[in-house]
N, C-alpha and C positions, 0 to 999 in steps of 0.2 A: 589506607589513607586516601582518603579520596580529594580530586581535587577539583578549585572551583572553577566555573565556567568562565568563558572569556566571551564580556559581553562585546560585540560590537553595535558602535554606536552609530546609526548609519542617517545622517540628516535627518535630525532629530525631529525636527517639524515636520516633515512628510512624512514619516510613519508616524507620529502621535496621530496626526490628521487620518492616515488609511485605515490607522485602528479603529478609528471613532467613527467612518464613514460608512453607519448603516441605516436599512430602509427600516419597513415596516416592522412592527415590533410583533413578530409570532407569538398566536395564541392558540392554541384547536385547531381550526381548519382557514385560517388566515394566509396570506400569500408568503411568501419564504424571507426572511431577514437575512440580507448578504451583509458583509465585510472582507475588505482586503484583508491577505493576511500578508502574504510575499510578493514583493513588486519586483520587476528588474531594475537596475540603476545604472544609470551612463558613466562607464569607468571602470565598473566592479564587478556585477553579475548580471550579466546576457540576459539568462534565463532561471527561471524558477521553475525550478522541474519533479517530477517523482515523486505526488504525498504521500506522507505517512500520519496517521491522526490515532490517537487514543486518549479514551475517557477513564480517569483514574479515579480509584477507590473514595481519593477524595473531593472527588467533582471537578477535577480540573481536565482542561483542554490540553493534551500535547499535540503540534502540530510540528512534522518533519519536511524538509525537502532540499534539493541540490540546487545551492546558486554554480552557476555553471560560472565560469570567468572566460568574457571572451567569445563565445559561439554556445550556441546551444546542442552543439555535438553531445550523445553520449561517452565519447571518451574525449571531453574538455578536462580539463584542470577546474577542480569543485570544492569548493567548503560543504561538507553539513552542516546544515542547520537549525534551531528551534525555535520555535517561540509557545510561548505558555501563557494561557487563558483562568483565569481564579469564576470569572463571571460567566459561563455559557458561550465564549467567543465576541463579544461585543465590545471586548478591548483587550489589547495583548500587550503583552512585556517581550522588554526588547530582544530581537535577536540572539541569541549565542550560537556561538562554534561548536557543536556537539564534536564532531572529527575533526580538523585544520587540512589546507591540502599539501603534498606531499611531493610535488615537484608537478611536471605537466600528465599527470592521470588521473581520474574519477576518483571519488570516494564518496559512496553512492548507496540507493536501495538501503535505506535506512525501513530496518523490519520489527516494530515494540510489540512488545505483549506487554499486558496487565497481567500480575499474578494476584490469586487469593491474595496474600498477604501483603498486596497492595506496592509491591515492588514493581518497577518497571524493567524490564529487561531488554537488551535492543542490541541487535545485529544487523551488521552494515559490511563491505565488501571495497576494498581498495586495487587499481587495476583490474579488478576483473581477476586477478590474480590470489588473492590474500581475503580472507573472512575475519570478522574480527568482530567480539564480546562487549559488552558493558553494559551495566546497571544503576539504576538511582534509587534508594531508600526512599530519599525524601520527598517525593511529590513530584519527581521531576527537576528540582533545584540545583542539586549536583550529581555528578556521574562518576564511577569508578573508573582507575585506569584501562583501558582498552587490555582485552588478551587477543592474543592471534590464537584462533580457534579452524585455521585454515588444516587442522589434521583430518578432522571430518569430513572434509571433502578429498581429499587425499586417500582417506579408504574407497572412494569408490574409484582410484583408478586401475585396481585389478579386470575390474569390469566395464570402466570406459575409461577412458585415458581422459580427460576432460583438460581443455586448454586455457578456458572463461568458466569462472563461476558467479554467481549473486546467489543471495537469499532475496524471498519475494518478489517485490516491493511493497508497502503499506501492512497494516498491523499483517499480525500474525495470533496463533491462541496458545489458553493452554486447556489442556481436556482435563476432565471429569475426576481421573486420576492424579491429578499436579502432574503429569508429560507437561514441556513447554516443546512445542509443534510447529516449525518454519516450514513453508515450502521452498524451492532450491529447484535452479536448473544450470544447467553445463551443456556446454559446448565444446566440439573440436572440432576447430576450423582447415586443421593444416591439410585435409585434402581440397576444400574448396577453396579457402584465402589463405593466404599467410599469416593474416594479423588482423585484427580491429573485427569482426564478424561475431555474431551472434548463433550462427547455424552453421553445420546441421547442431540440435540441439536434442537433450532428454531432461525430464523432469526426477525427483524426488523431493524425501523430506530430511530433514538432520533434526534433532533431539534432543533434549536434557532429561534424563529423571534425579534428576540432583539440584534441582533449581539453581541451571544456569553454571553449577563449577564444571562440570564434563558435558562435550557433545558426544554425539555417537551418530552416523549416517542410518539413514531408513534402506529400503528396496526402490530403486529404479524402476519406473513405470513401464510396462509394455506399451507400443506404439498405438496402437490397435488402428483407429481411425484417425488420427489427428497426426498432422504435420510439422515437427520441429516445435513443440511445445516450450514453452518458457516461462510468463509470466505468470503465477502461480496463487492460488489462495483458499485457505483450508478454512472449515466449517464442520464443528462436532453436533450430529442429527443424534434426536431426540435416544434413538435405540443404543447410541454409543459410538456407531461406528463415524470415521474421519471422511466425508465430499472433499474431494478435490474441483474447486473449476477452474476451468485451464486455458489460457490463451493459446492460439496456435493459430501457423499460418496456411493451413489446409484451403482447401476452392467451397467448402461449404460454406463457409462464413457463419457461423456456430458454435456457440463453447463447447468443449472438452470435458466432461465431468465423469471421475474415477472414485472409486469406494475402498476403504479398508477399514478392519475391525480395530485396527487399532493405531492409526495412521501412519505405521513405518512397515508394516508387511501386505503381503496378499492383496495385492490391487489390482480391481478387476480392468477389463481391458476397457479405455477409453471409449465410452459413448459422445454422440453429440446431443447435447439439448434442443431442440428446434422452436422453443421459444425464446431464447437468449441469444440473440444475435453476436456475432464478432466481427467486428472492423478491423482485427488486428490490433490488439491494444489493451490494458492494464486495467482490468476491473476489482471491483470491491464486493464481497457477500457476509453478511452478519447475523447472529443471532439477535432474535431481539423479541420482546416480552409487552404484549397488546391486552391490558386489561385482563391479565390472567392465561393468555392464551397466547403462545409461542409461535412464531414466525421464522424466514428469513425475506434479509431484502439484501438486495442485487442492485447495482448501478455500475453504469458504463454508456459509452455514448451510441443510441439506438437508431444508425441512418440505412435500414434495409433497403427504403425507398428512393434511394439517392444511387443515381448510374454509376457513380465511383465512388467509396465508401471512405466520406470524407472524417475527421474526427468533431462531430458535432452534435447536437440534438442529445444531452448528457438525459438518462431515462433512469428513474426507480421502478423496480417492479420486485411483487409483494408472493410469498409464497406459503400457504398454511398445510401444506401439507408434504414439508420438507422437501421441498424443490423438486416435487413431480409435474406439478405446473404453476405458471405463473400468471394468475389469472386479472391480477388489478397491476396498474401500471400509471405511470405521472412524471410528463417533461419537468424536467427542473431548470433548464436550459437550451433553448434553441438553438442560441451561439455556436461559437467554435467552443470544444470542452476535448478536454483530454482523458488522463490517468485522472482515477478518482481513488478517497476513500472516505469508511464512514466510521461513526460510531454513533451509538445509541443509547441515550438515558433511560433510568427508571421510569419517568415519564412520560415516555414514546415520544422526547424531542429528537428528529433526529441532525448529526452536525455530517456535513457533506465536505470535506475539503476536495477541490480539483481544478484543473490547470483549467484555462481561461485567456482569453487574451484583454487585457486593459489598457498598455499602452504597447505600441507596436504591432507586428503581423508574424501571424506561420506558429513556429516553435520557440518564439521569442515569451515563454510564458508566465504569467502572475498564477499564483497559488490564490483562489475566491474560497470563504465559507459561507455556503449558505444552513440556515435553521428552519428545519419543519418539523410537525409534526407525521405521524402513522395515519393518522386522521386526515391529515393533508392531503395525500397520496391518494387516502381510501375514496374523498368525495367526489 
């Protein structure tokens, strides 16, 4: 029995007006068409934190993220939230509560997959504590009741005791074989802090082969070169096997990127990429389909040339030869830009949702979409 969403209806004339508020209208290699999608609001939500975006079977836009209430701390007190797009992002339907919050802790890292058969699937994490399931048949319209799925992480604490868990953040996949494939990292703080800490931290994956009724935990990553790894996101290359790229907060300033044939075992030891910069911070990678001819694109915010590696200068860059190197590249953003993510149409439009600043300063942040093409990027 599934049950319906609880729309909030939040000054109703300012978000009809943010929905509507876009520029140029993309066509080929045309400048980018923004829209608001999540604003913050005096009273309610601080900040608009954390996308999550996917492009469903039936063309629609889901776009995820955390109003934070009150501060833009990671462990504020948070609704989840959606909002859904019928038209390419150029106008959205109202708000809903995907999660409600649960007294003063996060409920957060909202992680969707699209499946084949057009279901949406989507895990999210409350306290840092508890993992938790649900799904929509419909389009994204309504969602099933939430499972606590926090067992799967619980197997891995023969092997690390973990005291903080998330999935993700931002989509997630499913491979080749129907696996649905989250990335997941853990931490145990209690030798460095007590409470509220993120590190030291390890990465892994958790699993369905049952679309979505059982989890089951993957292998825990060796360290190799990378430092307290967390924010995590997986990509299945052409030959089968599962990329991992991995934020971490190492002195290279370079993503993380690990292999496995089947993304829950046998992961090789962390390399660094040395064209993919790290700021420390929440990036996006997709597969995506160019005139016959398969890709990935990458974005995250690219300031190597900045003395202190502020979050800004948000960058796509394009890789045809399954992320051996990334040789075409295109600011999307100069601004201050945060966590991003993307998804990608049949017709290499691509939709960009990520954090921004619109009204206020810092970590006070609006969720922006922008619309480009593959094309855009390339000229």
């Amino acid at each position: 029995m599934k049950n319906p969403l609880i729309f909030i209806l939040l000054v109703t004339g300012a978000w009809t007006w943010a929905s509507c508020k876009t520029g140029k209208v993309n066509a080929g290699k045309q400048a980018p068409e923004t829209t608001i999608v999540f604003e913050p609001m005096a009273g309610s939500y601080a900040s608009m934190r954390i996308p999550a975006l996917v492009l469903t079977k039936q063309g629609s836009l889901l776009a995820f993220c955390e109003g934070r209430i009150g501060t833009a701390s990671d462990w504020a007190e948070m609704d989840m939230l959606m909002r859904r797009s019928t038209d390419g992002g150029k106008t959205w339907e109202p708000m809903v509560v995907i999660a409600a919050r649960q007294g003063p802790m996060p409920t957060s890292n909202a992680t969707p997959i699209v499946d084949a058969d057009g279901t949406i699937h989507l895990l999210y994490q409350r306290g840092y504590a508890n993992a938790y399931y649900t799904k929509s048949t419909d389009d994204g319209k309504t969602w099933s009741p939430a499972a606590d799925i926090t067992y799967a992480f619980d197997a891995f604490r023969p092997e690390y005791n973990w005291q903080v868990l998330a999935p993700g953040p931002g989509h997630s996949i499913q491979l080749k074989n129907g696996r649905l494939l989250v990335a997941v990292w853990i931490c145990d703080p209690a030798k460095l802090l007590p409470h509220k800490s993120h590190y030291p931290s390890r990465i892994a994956t958790v699993y369905s082969d049952d679309t979505g009724r059982t989890w089951k935990r993957g292998a825990i990553l060796p360290d190799g070169v990378i430092k307290n790894p967390s924010e995590t996101m997986a990509v299945q290359l052409e030959d089968g096997r599962v990329m991992l790229n991995i934020r971490h907060s190492g002195d290279s300033h370079r993503r993380g990127v690990s292999y496995s044939p089947d993304g829950i075992s046998q992961w090789t030891d962390p390399v660094l990429d040395t064209a993919l910069y790290e700021p420390v911070c929440m990036a996006s990678i997709i597969r995506f389909n160019d005139k016959g001819k398969s890709g990935l694109l990458f974005t995250n915010p690219d300031t190597r040339n900045a003395p202190k590696p502020p979050r800004k200068n948000l960058t796509a860059k394009l890789s045809y030869d399954e992320g051996k190197t990334w040789s075409i590249q295109k600011v999307i953003d100069t601004s201050f830009a945060g966590y991003s993510d993307i998804a990608v149409g049949k017709d290499g439009t691509v939709y960009c949702l990520y954090e921004t600043n619109t009204v206020g300063t810092g970590f006070n942040y609006s969720l922006v979409l922008k619309r480009f093409t593959i094309d855009w990027i390339k000229k």
